[in-house]
N, C-alpha and C positions, 0 to 999 in steps of 0.2 A: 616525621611530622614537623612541620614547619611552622609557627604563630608568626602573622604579618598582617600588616594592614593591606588592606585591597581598595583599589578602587571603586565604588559603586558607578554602576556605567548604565544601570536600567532600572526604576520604578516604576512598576506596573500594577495597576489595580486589578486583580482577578477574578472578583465575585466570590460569593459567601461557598463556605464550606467547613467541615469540621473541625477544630482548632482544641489543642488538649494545655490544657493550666497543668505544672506540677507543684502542690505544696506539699512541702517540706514540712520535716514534726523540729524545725530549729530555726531558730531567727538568723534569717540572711542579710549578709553587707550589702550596700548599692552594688558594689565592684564585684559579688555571689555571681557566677554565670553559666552557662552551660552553651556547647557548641550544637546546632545545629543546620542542618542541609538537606536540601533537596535530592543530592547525588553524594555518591562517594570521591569527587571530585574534592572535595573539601567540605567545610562548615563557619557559619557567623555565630559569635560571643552574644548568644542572648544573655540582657543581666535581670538581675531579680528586680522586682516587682516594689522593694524598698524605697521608694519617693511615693509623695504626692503627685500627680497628675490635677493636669487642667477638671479633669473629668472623673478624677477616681479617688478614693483615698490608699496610701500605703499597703502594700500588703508584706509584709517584711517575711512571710513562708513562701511564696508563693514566684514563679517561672514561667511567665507565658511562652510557650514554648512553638508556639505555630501551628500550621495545619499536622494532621495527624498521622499525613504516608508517611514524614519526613525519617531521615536519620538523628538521631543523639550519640556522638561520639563520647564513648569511655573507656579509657586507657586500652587502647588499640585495637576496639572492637566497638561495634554500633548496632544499635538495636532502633526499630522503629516505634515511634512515639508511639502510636497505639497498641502496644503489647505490654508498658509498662504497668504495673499494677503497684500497688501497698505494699509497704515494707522493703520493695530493692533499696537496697544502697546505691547510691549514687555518688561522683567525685566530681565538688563544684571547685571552681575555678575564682582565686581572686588576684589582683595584684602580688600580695605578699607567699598567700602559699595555697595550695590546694587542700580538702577536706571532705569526708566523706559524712555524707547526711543521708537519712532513710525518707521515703516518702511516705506522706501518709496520706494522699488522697490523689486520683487522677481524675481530672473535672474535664468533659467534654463537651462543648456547646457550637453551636452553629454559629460565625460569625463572617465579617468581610473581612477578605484578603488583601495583602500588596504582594508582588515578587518584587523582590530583589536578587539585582546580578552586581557581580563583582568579577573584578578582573587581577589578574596577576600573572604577568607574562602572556601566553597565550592559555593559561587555562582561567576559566569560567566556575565562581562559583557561587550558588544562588540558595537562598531561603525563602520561604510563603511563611508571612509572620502576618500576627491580626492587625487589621490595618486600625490601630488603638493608642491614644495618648499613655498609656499606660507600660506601651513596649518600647523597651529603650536598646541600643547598641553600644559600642564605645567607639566613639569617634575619635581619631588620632589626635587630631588639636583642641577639639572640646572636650573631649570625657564621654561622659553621656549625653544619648540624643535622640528623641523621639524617634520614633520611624514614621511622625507624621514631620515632622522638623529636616528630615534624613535628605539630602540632596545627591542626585549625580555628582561626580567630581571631588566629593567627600570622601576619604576613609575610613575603612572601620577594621576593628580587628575578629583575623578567619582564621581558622587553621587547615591548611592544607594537605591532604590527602593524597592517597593514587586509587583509583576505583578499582573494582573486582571483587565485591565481598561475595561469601555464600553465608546464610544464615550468621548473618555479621562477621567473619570471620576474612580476612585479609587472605586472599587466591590470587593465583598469576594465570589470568584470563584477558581475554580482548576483550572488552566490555564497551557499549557505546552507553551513555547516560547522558541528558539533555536538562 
């Protein structure tokens, strides 16, 4: 597993779809994050929910974490956003160290989409986050940064992967994922 900043190379608006929040039962750092992705290509540093927004107040438990097919990467296995329930422990990610927090509620709601692709080398890897002042990334030279603020040609940090899971589990298969 690799952590690197990627290129983003595509912002695309997708139309509405189901999108799952994770809050957390512990007060998370701005720099709190969790990985996730569309494929087992890779994953993007969503960060917690801890700022003000244009549009929102603070939510310092809380993860928007995207539409709901996606993967969420946890110490070398991934589970799809909509099967998580109450009570998993989960291992968030900060600058300083990683840390394991349980959740206490999975909130699902209809909202609009963006994709985002990224690039690194020749592999491609992409997230469907709510398209919300409220969801941030880490951006290489800024920090944090809206995914409406978020531009082509900007970096963000992803963790890269090799695809092939079976019920989350790392398999040496030919696998195509888009």
């Amino acid at each position: 597993m690799n952590k690197d900043y990627l290129e983003v190379t595509r912002i695309e608006e997708i139309g509405e779809g189901m999108r799952v929040c994770l809050d957390l039962i512990d007060i998370l750092q701005p720099s709190d994050g969790l990985y996730i992705g569309n494929t087992g290509h890779g994953y993007l540093k969503v960060l917690a929910e801890n700022r003000e927004s244009k549009d929102y107040p603070a939510r310092p438990f809380r993860i928007n974490c995207g539409a709901f097919h996606q993967y969420l990467y946890q110490n070398a296995k991934t589970y799809y956003l909509h099967e998580l329930t109450p009570g998993e422990k989960l291992t968030l990610g900060d600058e300083a160290a990683d840390r394991e927090i349980a959740v206490g509620r999975v909130k699902i709601e209809k909202r609009p989409f963006v994709r985002v692709e990224c690039r690194c080398g020749e592999q491609t890897i992409s997230a469907t986050l709510q398209q919300s002042s409220s969801v941030y990334l880490l951006e290489e030279n800024l920090g944090e940064v809206s995914i409406l603020d978020l531009k082509e040609g900007q970096k963000v940090l992803g963790l890269l992967d090799k695809p092939g899971r079976h019920l989350g589990e790392q398999i040496d298969e030919i696998i195509v994922e888009k």
